[in-house]
C-alpha positions as CSV (number, residue, x, y, z in Angstrom):
1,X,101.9,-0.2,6.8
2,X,101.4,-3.8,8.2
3,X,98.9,-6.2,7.0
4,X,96.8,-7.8,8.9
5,X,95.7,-10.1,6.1
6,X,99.4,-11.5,5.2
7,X,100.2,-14.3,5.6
8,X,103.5,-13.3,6.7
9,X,103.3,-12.7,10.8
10,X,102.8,-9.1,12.2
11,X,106.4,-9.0,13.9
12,X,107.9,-10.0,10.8
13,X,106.6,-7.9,8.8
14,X,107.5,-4.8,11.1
15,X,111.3,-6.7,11.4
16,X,111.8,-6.5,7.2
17,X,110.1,-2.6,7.2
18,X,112.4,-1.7,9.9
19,X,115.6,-3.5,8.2
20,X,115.0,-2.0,5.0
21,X,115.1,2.0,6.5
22,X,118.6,0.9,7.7
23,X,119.6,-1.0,5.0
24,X,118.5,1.9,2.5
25,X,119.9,4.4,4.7
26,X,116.4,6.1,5.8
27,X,117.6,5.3,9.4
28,X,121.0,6.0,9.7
29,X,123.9,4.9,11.7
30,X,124.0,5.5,15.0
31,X,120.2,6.7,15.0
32,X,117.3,6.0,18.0
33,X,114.4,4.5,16.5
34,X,111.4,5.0,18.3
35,X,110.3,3.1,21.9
36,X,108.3,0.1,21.8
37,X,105.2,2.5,23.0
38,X,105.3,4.6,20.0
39,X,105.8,1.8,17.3
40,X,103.2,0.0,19.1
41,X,101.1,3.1,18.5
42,X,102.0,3.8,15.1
43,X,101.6,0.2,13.5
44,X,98.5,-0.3,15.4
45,X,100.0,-4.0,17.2
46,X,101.0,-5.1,20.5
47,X,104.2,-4.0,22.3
48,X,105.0,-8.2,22.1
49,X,105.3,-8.1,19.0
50,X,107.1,-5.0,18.5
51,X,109.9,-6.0,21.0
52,X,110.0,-9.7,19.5
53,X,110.9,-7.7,16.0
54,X,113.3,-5.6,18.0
55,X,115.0,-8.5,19.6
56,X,115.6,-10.2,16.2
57,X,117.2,-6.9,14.5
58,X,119.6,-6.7,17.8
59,X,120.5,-10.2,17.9
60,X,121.5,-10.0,13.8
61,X,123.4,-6.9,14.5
62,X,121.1,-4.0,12.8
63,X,120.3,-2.7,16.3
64,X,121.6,-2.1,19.6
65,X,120.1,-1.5,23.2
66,X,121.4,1.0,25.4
67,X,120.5,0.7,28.7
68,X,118.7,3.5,30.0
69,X,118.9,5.4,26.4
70,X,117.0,3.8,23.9
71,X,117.6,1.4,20.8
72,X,120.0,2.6,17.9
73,X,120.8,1.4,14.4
74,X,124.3,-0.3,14.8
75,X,127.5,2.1,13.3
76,X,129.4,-0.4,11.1
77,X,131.9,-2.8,12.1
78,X,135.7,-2.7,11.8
79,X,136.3,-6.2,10.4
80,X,139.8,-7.5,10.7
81,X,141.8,-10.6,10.7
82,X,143.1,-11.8,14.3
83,X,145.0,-14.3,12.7
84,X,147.0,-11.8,10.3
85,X,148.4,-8.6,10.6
86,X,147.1,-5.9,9.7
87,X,147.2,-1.9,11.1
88,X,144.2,-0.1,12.4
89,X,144.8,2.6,9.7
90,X,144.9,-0.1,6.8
91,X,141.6,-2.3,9.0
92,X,140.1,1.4,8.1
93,X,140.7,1.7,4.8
94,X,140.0,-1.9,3.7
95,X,136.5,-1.2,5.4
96,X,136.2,2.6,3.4
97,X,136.2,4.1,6.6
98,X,139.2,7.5,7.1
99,X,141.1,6.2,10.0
100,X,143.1,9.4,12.6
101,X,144.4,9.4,15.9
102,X,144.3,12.0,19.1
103,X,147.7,12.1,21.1
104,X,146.7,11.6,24.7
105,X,150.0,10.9,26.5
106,X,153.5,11.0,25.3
107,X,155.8,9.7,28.6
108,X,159.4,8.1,29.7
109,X,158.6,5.2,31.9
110,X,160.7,3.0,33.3
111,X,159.2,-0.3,32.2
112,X,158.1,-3.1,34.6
113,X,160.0,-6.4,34.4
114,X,157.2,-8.4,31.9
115,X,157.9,-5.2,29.5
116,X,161.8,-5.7,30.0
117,X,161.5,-9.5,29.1
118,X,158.9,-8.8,25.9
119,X,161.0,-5.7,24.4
120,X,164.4,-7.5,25.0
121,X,166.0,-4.4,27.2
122,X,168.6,-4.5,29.4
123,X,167.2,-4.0,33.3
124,X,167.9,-0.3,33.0
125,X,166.6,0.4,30.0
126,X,163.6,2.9,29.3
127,X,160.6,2.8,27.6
128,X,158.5,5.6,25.3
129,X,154.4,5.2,26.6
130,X,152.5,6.2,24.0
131,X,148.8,6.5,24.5
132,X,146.6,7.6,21.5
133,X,142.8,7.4,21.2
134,X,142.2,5.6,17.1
135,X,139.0,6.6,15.2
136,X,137.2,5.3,12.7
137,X,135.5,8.5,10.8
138,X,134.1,10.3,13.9
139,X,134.1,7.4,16.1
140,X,136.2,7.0,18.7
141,X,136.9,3.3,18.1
142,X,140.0,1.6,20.5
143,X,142.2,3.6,22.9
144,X,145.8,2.5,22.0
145,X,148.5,2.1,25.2
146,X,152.1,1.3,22.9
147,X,155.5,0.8,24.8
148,X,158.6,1.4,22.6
149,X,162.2,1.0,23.4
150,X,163.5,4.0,24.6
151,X,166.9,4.0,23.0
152,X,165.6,3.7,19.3
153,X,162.4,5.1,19.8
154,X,163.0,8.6,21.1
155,X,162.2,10.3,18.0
156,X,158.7,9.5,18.3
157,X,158.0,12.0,21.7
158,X,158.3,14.4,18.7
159,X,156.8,13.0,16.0
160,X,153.4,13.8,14.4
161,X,151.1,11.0,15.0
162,X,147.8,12.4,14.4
163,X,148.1,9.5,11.3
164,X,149.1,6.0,10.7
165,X,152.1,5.5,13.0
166,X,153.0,2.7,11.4
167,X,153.3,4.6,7.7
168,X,155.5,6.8,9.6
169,X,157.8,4.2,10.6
170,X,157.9,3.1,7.3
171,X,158.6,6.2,5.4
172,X,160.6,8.1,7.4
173,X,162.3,5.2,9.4
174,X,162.5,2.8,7.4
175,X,161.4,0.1,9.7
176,X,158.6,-1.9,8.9
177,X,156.3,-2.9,11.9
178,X,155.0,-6.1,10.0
179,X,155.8,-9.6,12.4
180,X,153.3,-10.0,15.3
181,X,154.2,-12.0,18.3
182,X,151.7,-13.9,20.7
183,X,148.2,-12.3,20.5
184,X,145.8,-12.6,23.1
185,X,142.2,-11.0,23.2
186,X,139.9,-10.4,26.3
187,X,136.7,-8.9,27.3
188,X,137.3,-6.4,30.0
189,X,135.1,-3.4,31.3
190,X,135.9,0.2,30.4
191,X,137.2,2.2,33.7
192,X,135.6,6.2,34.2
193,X,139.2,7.9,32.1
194,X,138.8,4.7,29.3
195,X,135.2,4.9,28.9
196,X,135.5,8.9,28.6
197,X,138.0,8.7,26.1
198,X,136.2,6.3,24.2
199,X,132.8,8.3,24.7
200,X,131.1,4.8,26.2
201,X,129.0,4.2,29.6
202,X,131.9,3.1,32.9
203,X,131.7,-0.3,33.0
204,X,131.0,-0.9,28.8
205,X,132.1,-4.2,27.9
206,X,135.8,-3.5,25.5
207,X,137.9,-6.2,23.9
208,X,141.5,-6.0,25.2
209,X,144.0,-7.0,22.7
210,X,147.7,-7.6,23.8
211,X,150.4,-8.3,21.7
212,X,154.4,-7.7,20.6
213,X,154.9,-6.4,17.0
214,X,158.6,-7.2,15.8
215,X,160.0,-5.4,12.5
216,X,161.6,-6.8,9.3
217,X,164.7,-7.8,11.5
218,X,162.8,-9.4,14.0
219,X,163.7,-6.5,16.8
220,X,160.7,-5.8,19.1
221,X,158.6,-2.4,17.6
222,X,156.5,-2.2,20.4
223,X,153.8,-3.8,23.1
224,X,150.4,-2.7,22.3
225,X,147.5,-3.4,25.1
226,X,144.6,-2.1,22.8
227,X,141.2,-1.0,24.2
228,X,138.4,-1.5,21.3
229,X,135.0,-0.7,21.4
230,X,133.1,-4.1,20.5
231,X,130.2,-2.2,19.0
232,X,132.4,-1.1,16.2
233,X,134.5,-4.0,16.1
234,X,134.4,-7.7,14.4
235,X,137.7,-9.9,14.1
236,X,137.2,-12.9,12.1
237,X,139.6,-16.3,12.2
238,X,139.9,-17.0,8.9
């Protein structure tokens, strides 16, 4: 319980109790704590200084608000490197999260001329559209939209890639998706068939990654545009 005879003020005292159930696992991931009425009730203190305890845990990351839901403890982050490359599947593991993939569209489109120019294909050329939904354990994490060459990627409309596509390449291809192009990232907000997919409000803010990934020779792999959830998400610079 809270002290009123501490030193240490009320609100901070409620922040540290409420860190350490998250940090020691007695509220879990992805958890609702209790409103600002009922703490306010249960420590005996003013709703004040229950939400200005609130407001420092969501501002260092061990809660979020949900409008119109509640307050949660924060799932962890996915941290990986914008500057180097690395997979989804490998961002996973180096975070000792299991990493899989949903198929959600397998098509033959015929590309638009900014796809032409980035994959290097003649104007007649076709593309493989590849849209898979990533997760990170049970969390639906980014919504992947890839764009492959038609002419050497055709194999892949029958591929299995409930796992790492890029291991598939890999192993069974022998082409090594490993030299990213330019790399842009954005904040966009998640339309009603994105945020569905991705199990997040229309209208959640997502990053939106773009980039070219070239192979061993230098041959365009693909064009991913990249819909990640930035709750579960942290790329670093350095």
């Amino acid at each position: 319980m809270l002290s009123q005879e501490n030193k240490i003020p009320l609100y901070l005292q409620l922040k540290e109790s409420i860190r350490s159930e998250i940090v020691n696992k007695k509220l879990k991931s992805g958890e609702k704590i209790p409103t600002e009425v009922e703490l306010s009730e249960k420590y005996d203190i003013s709703r004040v200084t229950v939400r200005k305890a609130i407001t420092e845990l969501v501002e260092e990351g061990y809660l979020i608000k949900k409008q119109g839901k509640g307050t949660f403890v924060s799932k962890p982050k996915i941290e990986r490197k914008i500057v180097h490359f690395i997979s989804f599947s490998a961002a996973c593991e180096a975070n000792g999260v299991k990493a899989s993939s949903k198929v959600i569209k397998r098509e033959i489109l015929q590309p638009e001329p900014e796809v032409i120019q980035l994959l290097q294909l003649e104007p007649d050329d076709l593309v493989v559209y590849i849209q898979r939904v990533r997760y990170a354990g049970e969390n639906p994490l980014m919504l992947e939209n890839n764009y492959f060459p038609y002419n050497k990627y055709k194999f892949l409309l029958n591929e299995n890639l409930d796992g790492s596509l890029y291991q598939t390449l890999k192993e069974k291809h022998h082409i090594h998706p490993s030299n990213p192009g330019e790399t842009s990232l954005e904040i966009v907000r998640a339309l009603e068939e994105e945020a569905q997919l991705l199990e997040v409000p229309s209208g959640e803010p997502l990053f939106l990654m773009k980039t070219v990934i070239f192979d061993q020779n230098h041959e365009p792999v693909h064009i991913g545009n990249q819909l990640i959830v930035g709750e579960g998400y942290k790329f670093t610079f350095s």
